[in-house]
N, C-alpha and C positions, 0 to 999 in steps of 0.2 A: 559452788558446784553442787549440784544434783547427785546425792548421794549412789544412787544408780550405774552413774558413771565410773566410778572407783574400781577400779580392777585392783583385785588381792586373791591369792590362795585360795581355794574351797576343804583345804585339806593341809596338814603339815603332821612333823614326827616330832616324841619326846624320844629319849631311851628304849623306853619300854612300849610308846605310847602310839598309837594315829590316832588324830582327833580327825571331824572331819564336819563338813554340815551337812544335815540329817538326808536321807533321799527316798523317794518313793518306795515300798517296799520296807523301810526300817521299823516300820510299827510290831509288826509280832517279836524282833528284840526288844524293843522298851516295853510293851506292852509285859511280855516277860519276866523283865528285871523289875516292874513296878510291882506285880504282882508277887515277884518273890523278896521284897523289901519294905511292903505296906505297913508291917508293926514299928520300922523304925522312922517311915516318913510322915507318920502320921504326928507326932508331934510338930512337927514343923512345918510341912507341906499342908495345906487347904485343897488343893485339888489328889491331895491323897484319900481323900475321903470321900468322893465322890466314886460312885459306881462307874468303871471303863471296860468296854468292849474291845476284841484285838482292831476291830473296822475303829471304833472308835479313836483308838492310840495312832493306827494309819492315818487318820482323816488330820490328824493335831501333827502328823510330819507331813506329811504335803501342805500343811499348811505353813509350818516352820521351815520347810523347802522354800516356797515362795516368798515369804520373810527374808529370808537369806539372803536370795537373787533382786530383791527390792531394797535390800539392806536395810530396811525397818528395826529387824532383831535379827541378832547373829546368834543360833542355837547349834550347839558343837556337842557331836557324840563321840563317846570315848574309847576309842576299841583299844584289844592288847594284842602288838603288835603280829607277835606269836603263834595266836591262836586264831585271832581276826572274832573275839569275846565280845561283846558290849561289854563294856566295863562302868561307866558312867554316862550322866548325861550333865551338860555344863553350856555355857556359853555368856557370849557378851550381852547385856539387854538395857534398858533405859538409854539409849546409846543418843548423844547430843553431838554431832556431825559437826556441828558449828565449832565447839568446843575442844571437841575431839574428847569426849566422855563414854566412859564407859563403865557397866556395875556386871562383875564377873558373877554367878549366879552356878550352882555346883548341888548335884548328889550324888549318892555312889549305890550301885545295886551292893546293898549289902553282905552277899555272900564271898564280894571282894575287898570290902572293907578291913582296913588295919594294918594294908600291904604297903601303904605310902602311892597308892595308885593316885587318891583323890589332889595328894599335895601336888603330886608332881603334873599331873595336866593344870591343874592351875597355875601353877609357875610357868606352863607351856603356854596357857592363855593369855598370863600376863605378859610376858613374853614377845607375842604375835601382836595383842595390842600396842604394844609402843613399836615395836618393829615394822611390821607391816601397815596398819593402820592410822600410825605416826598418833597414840595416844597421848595426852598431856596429863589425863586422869584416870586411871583404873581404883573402882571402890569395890569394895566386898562391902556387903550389910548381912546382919546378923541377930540373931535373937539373943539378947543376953545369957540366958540359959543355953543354947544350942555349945557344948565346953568345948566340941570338937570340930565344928566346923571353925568354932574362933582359934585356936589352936593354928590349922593351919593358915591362916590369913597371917596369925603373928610368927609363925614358923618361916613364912615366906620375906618378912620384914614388912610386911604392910602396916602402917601404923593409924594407931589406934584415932582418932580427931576428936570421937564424944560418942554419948548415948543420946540418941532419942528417947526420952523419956513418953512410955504412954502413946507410942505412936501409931500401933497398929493392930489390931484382935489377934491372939494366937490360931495355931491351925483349926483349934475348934469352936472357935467363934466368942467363946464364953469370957475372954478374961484380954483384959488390955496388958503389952507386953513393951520390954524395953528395946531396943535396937541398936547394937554397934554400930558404927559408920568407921571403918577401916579404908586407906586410903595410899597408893603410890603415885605419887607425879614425877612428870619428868624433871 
């Protein structure tokens, strides 16, 4: 089946949470939240390094909009319910249709960080993947060092499979790095 055809949700609720896929218009939120979280995404994040304009952050969600609707990548923003906050930005990506694969992929604008926001839309994402999506594999991958986002991968029971050793340059290009591979199946 032609991934295209798959009708699921654009939007669902945690507790606290609506996740939803990105829409026209959401750039000057993330744009925002990058801007005010750039010292802590720069160790890990590569495109945190890179100079972005608010047109620029807009041009990268309409494009994650069409993604969405193509089901290419499924990018999910994280608002609090409450307040209707960006809180995060997350979603499913490397996503294998055939398979039914999926790698959860998460940061959090740091001024909301520590609240248990980040765990709990993951646990939402995981969640939505097997449930609605009928996944077989949801993985989190990770930077050996990165102690917090591994944290909640193993907080949520995701388990651990191996490191990639040496598999891929850190954020800033300089230095080969290891990589979790955490993993839930159905």
């Amino acid at each position: 089946m032609n991934p295209i055809l798959i009708d699921f949700p654009n939007e669902f609720e945690t507790e606290r949470l609506l996740i939803r896929m990105p829409k026209p218009g959401d750039g000057k939120a993330v744009y925002n939240s990058k801007k005010a979280s750039l010292n802590e995404l720069k160790p890990w994040m590569p495109w945190a390094h890179r100079d972005e304009s608010e047109e620029d952050a807009e041009i990268n969600i309409r494009e994650a909009h069409v993604k969405f609707l193509t089901r290419e990548d499924l990018r999910l923003l994280v608002f609090d319910k409450e307040t209707g906050v960006l809180i995060a930005n997350s979603g499913l990506h490397r996503i294998d249709w055939g398979i039914r694969k999926f790698e959860i992929g998460y940061w959090i604008d740091s001024r909301y960080s520590g609240k248990g926001y980040m765990t709990e839309a993951v646990e939402g994402i995981a969640n939505f993947a097997f449930n609605q999506l009928q996944a077989n594999r949801v993985e989190i991958r990770v930077c050996t060092k990165n102690i917090r986002s591994r944290a909640i991968a193993e907080r949520l029971g995701f388990q651990l499979e191996g490191i990639l050793r040496k598999d891929s340059y850190d954020a800033y290009g300089e230095e080969l790095r290891d990589t979790c591979v955490y993993s839930k199946v159905k």
